[in-house]
N, CA, C and O atoms as a GROMACS GRO file, in nm:
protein
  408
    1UNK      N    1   0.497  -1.135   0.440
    1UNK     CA    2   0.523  -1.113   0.578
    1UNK      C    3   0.664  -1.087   0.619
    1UNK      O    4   0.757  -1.098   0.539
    2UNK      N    5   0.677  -1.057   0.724
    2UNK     CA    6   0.828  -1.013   0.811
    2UNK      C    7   0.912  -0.906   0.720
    2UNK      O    8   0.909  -0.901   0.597
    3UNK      N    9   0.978  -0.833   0.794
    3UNK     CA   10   1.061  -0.694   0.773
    3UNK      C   11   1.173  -0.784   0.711
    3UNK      O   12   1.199  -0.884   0.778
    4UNK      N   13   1.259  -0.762   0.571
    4UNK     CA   14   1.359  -0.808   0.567
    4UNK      C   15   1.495  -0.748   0.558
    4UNK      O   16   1.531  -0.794   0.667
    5UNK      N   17   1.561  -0.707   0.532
    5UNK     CA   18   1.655  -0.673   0.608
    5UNK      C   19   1.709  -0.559   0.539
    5UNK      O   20   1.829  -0.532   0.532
    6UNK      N   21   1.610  -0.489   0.486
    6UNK     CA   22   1.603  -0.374   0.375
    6UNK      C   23   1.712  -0.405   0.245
    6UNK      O   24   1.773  -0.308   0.199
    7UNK      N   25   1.728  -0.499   0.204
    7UNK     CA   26   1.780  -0.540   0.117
    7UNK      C   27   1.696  -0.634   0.036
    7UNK      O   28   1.729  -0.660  -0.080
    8UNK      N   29   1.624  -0.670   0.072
    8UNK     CA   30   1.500  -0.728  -0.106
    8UNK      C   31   1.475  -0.661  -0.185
    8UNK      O   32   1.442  -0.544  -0.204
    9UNK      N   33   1.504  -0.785  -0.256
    9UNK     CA   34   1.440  -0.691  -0.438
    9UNK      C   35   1.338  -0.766  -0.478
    9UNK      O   36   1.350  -0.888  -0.464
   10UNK      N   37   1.254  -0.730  -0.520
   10UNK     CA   38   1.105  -0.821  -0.581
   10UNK      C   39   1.144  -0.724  -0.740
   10UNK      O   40   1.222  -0.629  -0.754
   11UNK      N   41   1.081  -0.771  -0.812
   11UNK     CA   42   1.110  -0.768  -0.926
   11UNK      C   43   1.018  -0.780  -1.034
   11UNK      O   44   1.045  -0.885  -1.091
   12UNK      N   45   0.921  -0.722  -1.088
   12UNK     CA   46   0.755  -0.768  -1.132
   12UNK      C   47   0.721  -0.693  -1.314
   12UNK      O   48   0.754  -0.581  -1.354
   13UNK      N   49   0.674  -0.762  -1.360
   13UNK     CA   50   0.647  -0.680  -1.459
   13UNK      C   51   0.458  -0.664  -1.499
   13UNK      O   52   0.364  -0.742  -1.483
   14UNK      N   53   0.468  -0.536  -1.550
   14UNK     CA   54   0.306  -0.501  -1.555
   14UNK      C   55   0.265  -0.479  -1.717
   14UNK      O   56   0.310  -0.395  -1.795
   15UNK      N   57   0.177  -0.570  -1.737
   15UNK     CA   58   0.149  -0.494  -1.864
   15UNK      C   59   0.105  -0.411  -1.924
   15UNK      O   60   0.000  -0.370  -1.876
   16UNK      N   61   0.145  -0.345  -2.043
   16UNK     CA   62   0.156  -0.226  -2.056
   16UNK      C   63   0.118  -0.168  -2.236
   16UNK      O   64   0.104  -0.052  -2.275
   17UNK      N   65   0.111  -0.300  -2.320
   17UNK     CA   66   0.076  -0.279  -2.461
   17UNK      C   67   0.013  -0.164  -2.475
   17UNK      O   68  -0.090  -0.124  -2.422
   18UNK      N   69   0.075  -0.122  -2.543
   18UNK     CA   70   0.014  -0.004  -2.606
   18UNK      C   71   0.008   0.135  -2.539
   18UNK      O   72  -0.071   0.223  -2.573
   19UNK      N   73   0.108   0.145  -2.430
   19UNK     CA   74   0.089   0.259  -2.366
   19UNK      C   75   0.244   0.287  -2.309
   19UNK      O   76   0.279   0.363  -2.219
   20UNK      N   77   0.312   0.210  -2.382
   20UNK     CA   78   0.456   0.221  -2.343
   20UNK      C   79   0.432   0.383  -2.382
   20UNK      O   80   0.363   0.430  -2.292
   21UNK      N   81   0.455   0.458  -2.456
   21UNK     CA   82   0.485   0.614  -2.462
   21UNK      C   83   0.422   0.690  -2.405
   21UNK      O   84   0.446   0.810  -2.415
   22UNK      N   85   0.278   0.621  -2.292
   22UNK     CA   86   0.243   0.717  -2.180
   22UNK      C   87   0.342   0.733  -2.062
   22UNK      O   88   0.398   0.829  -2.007
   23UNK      N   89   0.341   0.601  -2.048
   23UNK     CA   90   0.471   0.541  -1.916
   23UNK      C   91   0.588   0.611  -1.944
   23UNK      O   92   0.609   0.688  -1.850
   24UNK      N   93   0.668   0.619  -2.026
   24UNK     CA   94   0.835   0.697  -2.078
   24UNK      C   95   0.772   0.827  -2.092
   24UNK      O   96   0.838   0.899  -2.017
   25UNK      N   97   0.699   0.884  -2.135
   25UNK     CA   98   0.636   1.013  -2.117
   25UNK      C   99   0.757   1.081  -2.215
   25UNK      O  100   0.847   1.016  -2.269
   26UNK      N  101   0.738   1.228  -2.225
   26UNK     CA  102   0.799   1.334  -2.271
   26UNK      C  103   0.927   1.314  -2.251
   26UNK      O  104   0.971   1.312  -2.136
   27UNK      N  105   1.022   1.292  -2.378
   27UNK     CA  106   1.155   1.264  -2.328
   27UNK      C  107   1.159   1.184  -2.206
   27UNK      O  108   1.167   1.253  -2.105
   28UNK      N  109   1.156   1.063  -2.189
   28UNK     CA  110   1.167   0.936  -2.089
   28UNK      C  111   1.140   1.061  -1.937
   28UNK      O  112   1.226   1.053  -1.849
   29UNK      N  113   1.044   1.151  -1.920
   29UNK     CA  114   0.982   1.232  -1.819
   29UNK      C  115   0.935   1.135  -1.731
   29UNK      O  116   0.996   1.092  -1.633
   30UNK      N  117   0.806   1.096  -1.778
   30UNK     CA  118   0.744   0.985  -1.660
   30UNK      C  119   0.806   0.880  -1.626
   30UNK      O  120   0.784   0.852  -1.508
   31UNK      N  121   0.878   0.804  -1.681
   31UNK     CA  122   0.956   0.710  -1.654
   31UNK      C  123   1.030   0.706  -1.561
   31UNK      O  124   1.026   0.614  -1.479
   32UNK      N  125   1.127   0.819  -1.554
   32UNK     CA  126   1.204   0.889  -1.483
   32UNK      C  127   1.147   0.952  -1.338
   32UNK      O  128   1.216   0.960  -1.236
   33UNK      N  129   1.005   0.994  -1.349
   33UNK     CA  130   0.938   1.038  -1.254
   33UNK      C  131   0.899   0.949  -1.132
   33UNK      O  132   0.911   0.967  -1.011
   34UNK      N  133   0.828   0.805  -1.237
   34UNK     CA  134   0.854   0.729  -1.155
   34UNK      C  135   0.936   0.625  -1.094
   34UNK      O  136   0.890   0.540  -1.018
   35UNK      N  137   1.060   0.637  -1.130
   35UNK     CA  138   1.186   0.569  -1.054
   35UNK      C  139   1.219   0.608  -0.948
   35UNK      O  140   1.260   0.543  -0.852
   36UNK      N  141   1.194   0.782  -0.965
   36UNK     CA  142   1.257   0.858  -0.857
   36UNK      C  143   1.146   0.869  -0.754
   36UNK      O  144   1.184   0.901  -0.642
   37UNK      N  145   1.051   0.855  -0.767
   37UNK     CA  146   0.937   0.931  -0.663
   37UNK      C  147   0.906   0.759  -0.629
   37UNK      O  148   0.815   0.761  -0.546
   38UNK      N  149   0.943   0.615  -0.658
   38UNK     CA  150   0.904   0.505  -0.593
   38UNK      C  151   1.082   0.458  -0.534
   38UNK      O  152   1.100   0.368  -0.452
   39UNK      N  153   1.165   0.519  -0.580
   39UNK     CA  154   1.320   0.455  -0.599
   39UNK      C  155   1.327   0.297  -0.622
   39UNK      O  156   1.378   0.203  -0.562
   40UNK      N  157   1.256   0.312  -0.732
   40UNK     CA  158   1.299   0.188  -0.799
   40UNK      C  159   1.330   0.169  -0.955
   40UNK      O  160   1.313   0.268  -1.026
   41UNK      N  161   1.371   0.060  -1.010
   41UNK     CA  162   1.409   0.054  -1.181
   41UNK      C  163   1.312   0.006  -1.252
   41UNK      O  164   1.250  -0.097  -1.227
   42UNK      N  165   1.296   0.080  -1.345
   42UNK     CA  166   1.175   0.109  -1.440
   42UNK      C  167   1.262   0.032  -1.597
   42UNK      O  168   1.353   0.089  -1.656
   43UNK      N  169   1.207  -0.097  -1.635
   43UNK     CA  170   1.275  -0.122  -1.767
   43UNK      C  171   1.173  -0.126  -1.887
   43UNK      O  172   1.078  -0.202  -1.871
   44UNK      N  173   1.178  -0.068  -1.984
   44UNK     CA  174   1.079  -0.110  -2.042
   44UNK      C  175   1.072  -0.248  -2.163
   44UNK      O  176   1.166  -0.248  -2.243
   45UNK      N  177   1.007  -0.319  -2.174
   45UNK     CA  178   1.044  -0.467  -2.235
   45UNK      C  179   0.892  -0.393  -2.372
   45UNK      O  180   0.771  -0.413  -2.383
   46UNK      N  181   0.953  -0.343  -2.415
   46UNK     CA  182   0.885  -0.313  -2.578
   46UNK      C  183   0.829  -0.516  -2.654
   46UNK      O  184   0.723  -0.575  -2.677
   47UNK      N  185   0.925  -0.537  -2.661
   47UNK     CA  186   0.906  -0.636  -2.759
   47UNK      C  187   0.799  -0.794  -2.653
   47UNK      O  188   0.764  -0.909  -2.682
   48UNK      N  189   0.787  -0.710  -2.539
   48UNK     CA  190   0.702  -0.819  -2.423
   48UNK      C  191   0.567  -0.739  -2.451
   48UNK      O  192   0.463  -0.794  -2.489
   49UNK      N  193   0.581  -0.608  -2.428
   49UNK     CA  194   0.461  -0.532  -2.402
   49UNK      C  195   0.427  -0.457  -2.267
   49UNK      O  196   0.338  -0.376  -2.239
   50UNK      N  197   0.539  -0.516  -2.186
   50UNK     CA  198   0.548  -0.487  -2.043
   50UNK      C  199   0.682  -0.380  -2.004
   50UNK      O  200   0.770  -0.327  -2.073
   51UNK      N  201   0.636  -0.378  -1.810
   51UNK     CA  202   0.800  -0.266  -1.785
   51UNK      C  203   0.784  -0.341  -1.696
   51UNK      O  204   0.691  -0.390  -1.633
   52UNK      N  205   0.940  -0.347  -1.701
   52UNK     CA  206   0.996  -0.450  -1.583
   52UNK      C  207   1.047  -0.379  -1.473
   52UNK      O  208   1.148  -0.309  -1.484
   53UNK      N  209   0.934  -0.399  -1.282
   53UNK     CA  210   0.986  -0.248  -1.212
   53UNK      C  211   1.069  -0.345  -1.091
   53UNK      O  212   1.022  -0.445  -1.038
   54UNK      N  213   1.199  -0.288  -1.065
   54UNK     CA  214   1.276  -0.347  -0.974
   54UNK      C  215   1.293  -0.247  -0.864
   54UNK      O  216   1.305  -0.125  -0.872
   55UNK      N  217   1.290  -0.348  -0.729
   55UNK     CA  218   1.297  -0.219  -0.638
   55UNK      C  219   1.243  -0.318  -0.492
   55UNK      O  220   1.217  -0.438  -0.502
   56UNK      N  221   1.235  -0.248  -0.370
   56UNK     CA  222   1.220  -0.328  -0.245
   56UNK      C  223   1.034  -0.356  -0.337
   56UNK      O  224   0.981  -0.317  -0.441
   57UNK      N  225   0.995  -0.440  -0.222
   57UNK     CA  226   0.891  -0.525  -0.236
   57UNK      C  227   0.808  -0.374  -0.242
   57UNK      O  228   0.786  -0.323  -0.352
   58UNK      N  229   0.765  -0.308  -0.119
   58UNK     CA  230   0.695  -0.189  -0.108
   58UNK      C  231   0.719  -0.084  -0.240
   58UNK      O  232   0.627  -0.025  -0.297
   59UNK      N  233   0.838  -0.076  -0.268
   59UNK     CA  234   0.854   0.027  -0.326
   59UNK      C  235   0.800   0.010  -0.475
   59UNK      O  236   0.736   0.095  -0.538
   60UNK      N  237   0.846  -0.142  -0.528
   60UNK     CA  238   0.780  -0.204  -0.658
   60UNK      C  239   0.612  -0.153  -0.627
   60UNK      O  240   0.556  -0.067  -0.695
   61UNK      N  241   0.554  -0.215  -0.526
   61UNK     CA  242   0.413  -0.258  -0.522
   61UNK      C  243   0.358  -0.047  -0.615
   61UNK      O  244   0.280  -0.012  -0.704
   62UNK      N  245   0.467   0.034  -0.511
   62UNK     CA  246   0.414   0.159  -0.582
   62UNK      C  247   0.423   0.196  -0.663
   62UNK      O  248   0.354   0.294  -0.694
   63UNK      N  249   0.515   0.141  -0.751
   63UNK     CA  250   0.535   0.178  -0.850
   63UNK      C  251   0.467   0.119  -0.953
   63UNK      O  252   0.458   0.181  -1.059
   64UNK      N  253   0.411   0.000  -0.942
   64UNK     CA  254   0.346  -0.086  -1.027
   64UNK      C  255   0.185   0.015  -1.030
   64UNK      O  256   0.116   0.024  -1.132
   65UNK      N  257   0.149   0.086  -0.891
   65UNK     CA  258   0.042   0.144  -0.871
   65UNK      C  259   0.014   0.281  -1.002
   65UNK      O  260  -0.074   0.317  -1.081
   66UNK      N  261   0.159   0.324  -0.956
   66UNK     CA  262   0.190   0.455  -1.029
   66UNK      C  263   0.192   0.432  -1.220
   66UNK      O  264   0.169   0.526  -1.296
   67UNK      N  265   0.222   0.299  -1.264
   67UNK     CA  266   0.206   0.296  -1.410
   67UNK      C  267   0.083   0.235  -1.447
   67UNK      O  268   0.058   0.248  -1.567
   68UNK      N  269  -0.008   0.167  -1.376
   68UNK     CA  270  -0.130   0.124  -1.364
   68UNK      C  271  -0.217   0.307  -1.383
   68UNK      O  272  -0.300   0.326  -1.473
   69UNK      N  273  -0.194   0.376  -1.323
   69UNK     CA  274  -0.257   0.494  -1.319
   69UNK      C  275  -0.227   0.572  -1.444
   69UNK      O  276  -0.318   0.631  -1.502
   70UNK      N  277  -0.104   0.574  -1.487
   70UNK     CA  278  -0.034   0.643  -1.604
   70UNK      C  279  -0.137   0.567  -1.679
   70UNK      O  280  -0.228   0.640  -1.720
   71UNK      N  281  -0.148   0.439  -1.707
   71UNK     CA  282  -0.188   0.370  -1.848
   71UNK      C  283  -0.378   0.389  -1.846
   71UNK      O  284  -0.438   0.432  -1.944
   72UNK      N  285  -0.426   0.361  -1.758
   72UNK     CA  286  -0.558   0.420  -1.748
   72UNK      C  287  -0.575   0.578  -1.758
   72UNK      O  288  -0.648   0.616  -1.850
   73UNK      N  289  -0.522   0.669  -1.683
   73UNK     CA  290  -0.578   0.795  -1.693
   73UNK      C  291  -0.449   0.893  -1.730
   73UNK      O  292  -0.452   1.015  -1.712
   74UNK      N  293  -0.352   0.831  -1.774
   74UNK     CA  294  -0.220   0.911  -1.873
   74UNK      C  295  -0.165   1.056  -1.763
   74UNK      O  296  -0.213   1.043  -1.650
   75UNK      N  297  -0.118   1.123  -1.770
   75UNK     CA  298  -0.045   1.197  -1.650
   75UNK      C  299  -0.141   1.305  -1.590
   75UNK      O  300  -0.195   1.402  -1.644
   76UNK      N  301  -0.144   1.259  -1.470
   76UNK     CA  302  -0.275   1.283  -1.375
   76UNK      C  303  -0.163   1.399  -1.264
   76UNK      O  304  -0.204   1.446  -1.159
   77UNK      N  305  -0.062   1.417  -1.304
   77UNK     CA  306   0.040   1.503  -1.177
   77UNK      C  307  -0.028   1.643  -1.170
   77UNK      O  308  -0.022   1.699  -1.060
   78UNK      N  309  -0.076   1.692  -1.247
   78UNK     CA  310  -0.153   1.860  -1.254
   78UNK      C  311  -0.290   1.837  -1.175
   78UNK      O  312  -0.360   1.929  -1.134
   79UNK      N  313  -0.314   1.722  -1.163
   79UNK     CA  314  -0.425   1.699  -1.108
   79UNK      C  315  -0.414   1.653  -0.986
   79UNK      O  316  -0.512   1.595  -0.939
   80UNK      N  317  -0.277   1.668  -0.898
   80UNK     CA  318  -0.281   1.585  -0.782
   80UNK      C  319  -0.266   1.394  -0.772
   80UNK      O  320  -0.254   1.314  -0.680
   81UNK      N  321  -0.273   1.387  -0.902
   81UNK     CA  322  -0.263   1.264  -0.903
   81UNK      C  323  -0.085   1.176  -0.902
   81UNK      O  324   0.015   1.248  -0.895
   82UNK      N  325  -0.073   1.036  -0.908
   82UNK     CA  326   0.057   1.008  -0.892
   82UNK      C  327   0.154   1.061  -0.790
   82UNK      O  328   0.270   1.068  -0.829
   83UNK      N  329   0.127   1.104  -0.654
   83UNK     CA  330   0.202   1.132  -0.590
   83UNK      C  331   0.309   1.047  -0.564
   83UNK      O  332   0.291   0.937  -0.615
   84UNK      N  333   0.408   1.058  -0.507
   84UNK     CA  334   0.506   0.932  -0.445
   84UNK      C  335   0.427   0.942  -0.333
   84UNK      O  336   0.351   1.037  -0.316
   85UNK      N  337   0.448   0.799  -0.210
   85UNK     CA  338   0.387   0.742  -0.145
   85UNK      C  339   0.421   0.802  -0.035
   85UNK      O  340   0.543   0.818  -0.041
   86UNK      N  341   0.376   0.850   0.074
   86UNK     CA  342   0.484   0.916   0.200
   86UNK      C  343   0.556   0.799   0.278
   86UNK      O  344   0.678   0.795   0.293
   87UNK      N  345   0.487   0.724   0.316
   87UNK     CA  346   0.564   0.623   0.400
   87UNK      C  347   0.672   0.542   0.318
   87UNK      O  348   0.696   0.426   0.351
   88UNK      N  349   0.733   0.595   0.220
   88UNK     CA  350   0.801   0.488   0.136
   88UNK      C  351   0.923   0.553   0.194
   88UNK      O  352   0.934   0.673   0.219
   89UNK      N  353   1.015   0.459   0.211
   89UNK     CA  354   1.170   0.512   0.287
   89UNK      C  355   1.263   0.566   0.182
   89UNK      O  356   1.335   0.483   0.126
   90UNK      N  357   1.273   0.696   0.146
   90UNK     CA  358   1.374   0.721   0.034
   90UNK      C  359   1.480   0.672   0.120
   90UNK      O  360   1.473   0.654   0.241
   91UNK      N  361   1.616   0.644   0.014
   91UNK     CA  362   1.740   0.660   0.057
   91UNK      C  363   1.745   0.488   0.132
   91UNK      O  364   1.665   0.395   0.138
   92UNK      N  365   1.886   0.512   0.181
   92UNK     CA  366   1.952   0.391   0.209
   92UNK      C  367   1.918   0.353   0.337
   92UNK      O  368   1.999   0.368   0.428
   93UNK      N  369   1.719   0.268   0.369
   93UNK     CA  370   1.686   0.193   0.431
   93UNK      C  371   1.703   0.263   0.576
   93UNK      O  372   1.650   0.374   0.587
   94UNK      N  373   1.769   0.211   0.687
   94UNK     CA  374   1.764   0.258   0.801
   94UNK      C  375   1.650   0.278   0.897
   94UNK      O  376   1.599   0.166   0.902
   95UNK      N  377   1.597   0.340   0.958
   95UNK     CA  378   1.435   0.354   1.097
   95UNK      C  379   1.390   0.437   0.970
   95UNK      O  380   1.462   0.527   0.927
   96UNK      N  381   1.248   0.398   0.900
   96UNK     CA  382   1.181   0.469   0.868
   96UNK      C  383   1.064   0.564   0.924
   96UNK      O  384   0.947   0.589   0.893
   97UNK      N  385   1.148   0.601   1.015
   97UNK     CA  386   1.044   0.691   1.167
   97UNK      C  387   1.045   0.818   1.151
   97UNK      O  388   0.981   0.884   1.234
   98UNK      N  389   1.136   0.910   1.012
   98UNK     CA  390   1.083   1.000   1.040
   98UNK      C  391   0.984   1.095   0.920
   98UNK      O  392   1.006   1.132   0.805
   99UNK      N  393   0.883   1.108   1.005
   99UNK     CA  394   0.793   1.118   0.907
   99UNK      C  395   0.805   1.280   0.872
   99UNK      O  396   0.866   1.362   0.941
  100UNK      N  397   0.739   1.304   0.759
  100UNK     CA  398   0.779   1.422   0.693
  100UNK      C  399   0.648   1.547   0.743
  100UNK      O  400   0.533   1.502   0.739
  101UNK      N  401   0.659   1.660   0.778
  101UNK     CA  402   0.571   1.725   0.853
  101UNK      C  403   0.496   1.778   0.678
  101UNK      O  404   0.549   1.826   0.577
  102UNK      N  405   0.367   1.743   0.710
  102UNK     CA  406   0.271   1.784   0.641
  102UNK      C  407   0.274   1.934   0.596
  102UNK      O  408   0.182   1.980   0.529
   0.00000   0.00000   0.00000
């Protein structure tokens, strides 16, 4: 609950055995894909089995969405799949009011 002051970090890790090289993708591609399209940090913990995703609370939650999808159905982007989220605030916080014209 409650707006915080666009400065939280939640911090979560998902597991991931055995599919770490879907997630890092082509030359660390997906990995990369999804840092930038959730703006958050993508670590990968090999020797856990997990990736450790840092980032505002919202932005983690998508990103956790986005490697959950990688590890079940492996890169779904040709297919429309994995989009970044629209309502997610790129950039440095501020009124997330303006929405992007369809």
């Amino acid at each position: 609950g409650g707006h915080g002051g666009g400065g939280a970090k939640a911090v979560i890790e998902v597991p991931c055995m055995g599919s770490e090289g879907r997630i890092i993708g082509k030359g660390g591609d997906m990995i990369k894909y999804i840092q930038t399209a959730t703006n958050t940090k993508l670590d990968m913990k090999r020797d856990k089995g997990t990736v450790q995703v840092t980032g505002t609370p919202e932005a983690v939650a998508a990103a956790e969405a986005m490697v959950r999808e990688v590890i079940e159905n492996g890169d779904t982007r040709e297919k429309g799949g994995l989009l970044p989220p629209a309502n997610l605030g790129q950039g440095g916080g501020g009124g997330g009011y303006a929405v992007g014209a369809c």
